[in-house]
C-alpha positions as CSV (number, residue, x, y, z in Angstrom):
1,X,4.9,6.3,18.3
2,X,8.1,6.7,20.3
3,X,7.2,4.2,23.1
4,X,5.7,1.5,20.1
5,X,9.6,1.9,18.6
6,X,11.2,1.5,22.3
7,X,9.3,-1.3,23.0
8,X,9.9,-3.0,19.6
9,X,13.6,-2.6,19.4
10,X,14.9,-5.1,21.4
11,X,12.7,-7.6,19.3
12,X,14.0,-6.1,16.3
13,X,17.9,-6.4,17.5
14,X,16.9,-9.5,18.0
15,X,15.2,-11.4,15.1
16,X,16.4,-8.7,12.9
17,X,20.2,-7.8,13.3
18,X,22.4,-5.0,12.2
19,X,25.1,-7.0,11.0
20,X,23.3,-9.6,9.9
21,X,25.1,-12.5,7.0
22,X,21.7,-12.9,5.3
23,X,19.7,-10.1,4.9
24,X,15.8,-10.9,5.4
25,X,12.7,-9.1,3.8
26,X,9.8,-8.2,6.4
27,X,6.5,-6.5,6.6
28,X,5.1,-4.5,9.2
29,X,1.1,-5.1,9.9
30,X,-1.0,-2.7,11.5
31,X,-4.3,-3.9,13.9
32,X,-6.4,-1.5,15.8
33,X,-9.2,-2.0,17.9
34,X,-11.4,1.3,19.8
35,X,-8.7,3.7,18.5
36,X,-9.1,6.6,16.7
37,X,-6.2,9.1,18.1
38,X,-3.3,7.0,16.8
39,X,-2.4,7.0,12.7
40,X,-1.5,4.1,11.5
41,X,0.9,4.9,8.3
42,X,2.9,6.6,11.2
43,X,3.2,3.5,13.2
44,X,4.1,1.7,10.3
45,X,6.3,3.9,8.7
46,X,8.3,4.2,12.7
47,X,8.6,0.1,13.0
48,X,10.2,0.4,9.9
49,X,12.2,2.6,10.1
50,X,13.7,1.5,13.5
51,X,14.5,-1.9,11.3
52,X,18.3,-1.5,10.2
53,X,19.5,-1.4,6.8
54,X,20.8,-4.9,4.9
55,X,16.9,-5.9,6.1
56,X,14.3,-4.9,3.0
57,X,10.4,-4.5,3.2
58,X,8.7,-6.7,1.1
59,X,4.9,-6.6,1.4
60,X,4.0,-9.5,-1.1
61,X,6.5,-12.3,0.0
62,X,7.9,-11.5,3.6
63,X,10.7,-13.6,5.5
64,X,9.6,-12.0,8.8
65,X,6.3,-10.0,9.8
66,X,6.2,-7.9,12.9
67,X,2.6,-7.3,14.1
68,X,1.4,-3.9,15.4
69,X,-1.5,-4.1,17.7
70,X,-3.1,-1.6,18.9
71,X,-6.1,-1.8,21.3
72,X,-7.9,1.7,22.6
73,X,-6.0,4.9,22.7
74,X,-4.6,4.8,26.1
């Protein structure tokens, strides 16, 4: 969980700014493959919240997705 949010954060600052003019809606999508140790609404729930604030989750019409894949447990 903490590594998926350190890796992910420079991607966010990036496509997804603090002090951003225009404000986008995203959705976070989970993929696994050979894993059973991980849970995904934790994932999901820590991408998410690692997002900063004037950005909104929208799950039906998203601006931006970020993709979540996780292959095996290791």
């Amino acid at each position: 969980e903490e590594e998926i949010v350190k890796v992910i954060t420079p991607l966010i600052t990036k496509y997804l700014p603090a002090e951003s003019d225009t404000p986008k809606k995203f959705a976070v999508l989970y993929e696994s493959r050979a894993n059973t140790g991980i849970n995904k609404m934790k994932i999901i729930d820590a991408v998410a919240k690692s997002v900063p604030s004037p950005h909104k989750v929208d799950l039906s019409n998203p601006e931006i997705n970020i993709v979540v894949q996780i292959v095996k447990t290791v």
